[in-house]
N, C-alpha and C positions, 0 to 999 in steps of 0.2 A: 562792787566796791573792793571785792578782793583781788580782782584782776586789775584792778587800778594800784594799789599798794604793791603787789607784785612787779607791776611794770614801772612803778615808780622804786622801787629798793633795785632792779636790775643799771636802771638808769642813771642813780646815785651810785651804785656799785663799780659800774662802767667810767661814770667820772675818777672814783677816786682812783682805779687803776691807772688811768690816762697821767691825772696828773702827778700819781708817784712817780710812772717811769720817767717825765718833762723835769721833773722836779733831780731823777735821778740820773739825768744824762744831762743836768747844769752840775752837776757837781762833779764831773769827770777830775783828773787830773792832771788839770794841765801847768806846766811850768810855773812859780813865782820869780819876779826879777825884781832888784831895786840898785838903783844908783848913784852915784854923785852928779848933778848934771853940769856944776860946773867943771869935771875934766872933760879934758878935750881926748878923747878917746883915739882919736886919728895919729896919734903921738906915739901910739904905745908900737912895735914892730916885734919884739923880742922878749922874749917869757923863761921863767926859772918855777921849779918847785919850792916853795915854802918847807923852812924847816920843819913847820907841824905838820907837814901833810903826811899822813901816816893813820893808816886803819889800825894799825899795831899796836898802839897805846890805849886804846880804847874799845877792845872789845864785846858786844852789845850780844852777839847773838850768833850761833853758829855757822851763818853765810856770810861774815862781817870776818874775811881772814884773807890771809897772804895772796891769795887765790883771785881773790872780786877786787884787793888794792890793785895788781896788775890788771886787770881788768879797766878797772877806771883810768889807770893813769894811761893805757894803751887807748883807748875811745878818745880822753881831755887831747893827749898826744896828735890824735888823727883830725879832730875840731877844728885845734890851733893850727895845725897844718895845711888844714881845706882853706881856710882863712889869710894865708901868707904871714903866719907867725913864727917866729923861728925859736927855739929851744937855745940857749944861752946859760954860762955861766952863772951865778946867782950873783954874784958880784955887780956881773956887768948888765943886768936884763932891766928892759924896762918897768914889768909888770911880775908878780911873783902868784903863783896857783896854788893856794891850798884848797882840800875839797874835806868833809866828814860826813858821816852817814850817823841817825839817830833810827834804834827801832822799838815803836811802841805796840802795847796793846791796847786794842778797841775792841768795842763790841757793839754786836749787829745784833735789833731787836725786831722780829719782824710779826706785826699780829696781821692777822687775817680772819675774816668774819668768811663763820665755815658754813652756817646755814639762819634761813630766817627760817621764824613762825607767828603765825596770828593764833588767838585762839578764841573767840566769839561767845565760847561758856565762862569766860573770864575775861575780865578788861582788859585791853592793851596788847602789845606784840611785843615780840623780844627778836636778840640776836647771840649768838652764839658767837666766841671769839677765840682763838688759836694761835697761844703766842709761843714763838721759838727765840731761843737768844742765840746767839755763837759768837765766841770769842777768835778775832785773827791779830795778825802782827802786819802793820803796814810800816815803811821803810822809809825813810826819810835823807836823799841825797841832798849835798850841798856843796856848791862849787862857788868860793871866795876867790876876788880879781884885786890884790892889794899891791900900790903903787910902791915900788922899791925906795924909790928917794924919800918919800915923806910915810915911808912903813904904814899909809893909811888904805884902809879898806876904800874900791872905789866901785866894785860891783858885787854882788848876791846875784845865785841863781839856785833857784831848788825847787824838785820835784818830789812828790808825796806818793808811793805805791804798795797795793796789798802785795806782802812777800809770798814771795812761790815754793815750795818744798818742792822735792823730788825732780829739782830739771838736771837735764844734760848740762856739762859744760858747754855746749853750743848753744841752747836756749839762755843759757845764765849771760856769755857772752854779746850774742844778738839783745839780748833785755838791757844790759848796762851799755849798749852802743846807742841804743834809742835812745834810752834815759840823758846821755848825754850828748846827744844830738838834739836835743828839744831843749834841754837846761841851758846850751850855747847857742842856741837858734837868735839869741836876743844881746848875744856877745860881738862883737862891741857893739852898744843900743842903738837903736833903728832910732832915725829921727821922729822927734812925735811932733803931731800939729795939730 
């Protein structure tokens, strides 16, 4: 009988592993986008900065500076470009780019069941539990696509990621080219069926 509870707590244990990880590799981070679907997206050819686009006014947290703006606006820069958009006037552009970044804190709580025990001179079995918390700051990009003629917003794109201390400016660099190469991967929106 005890070898049976044994290899049944292994078996339940072995599940819940499984489906943490299933469960935590559906929660990845991948891009959110939303739309207008009545613009006609094929219209737009030429792009401007939005007056608010600016990391500068809103300072959240000490990677959020003059440093990561050029950054983003060189990556938004290289996107539109792959794309055959061209960089215009604010005046005269079809489409105007603002982007801002939000950074929160979360916290991670994670328990784990560190040992069983049966004990047959007393009723019942028990379990041991080991919980850790840790608090991080995940980073919150956002790239606005607002129509210059009718000043109306016509596309969102934003990605959600745990922030990283301590990189090089080449990994900070390479991190914010991805980021916004996946946030415009859906710029201008893919037909849906």
């Amino acid at each position: 009988m005890l070898n049976q509870l044994k290899k049944h707590l292994v078996s339940t244990r072995t599940f819940a592993v499984v489906a943490s990880l299933l469960m935590l590799s559906a929660c990845g981070t991948t891009p959110d986008w939303d739309y207008d679907k009545s613009v006609e997206f094929a219209n737009y050819k030429t792009y401007a900065w939005s007056a608010e686009a600016s990391l500068q006014a809103r300072p959240q947290n000490y990677q959020v500076n003059g440093l990561m703006e050029k950054r983003i606006r060189n990556a938004i820069t290289e996107q539109m470009a792959s794309q055959g958009f061209k960089l215009a006037d604010p005046a005269r552009a079809d489409i105007l780019i603002n982007y801002h970044v939000a950074v929160d804190k979360k916290l991670e709580v994670d328990t784990f069941k560190v040992s069983y025990g049966a004990r047959w001179n007393y009723w019942g079995w028990g379990v041991d539990h080991h919980t850790t918390a840790r608090e991080y700051k995940v980073g919150t990009l956002v790239v606005d696509i607002i129509d210059r003629t009718s000043n109306q917003l016509v596309w969102r794109g934003a990605k959600e990621s745990r922030l990283r201390a301590k990189q090089t400016p080449e990994q900070r660099t390479e991190s914010v080219n991805k980021t916004i190469a996946e946030i415009l991967a859906n710029f201008p929106p893919k037909v849906q069926h």
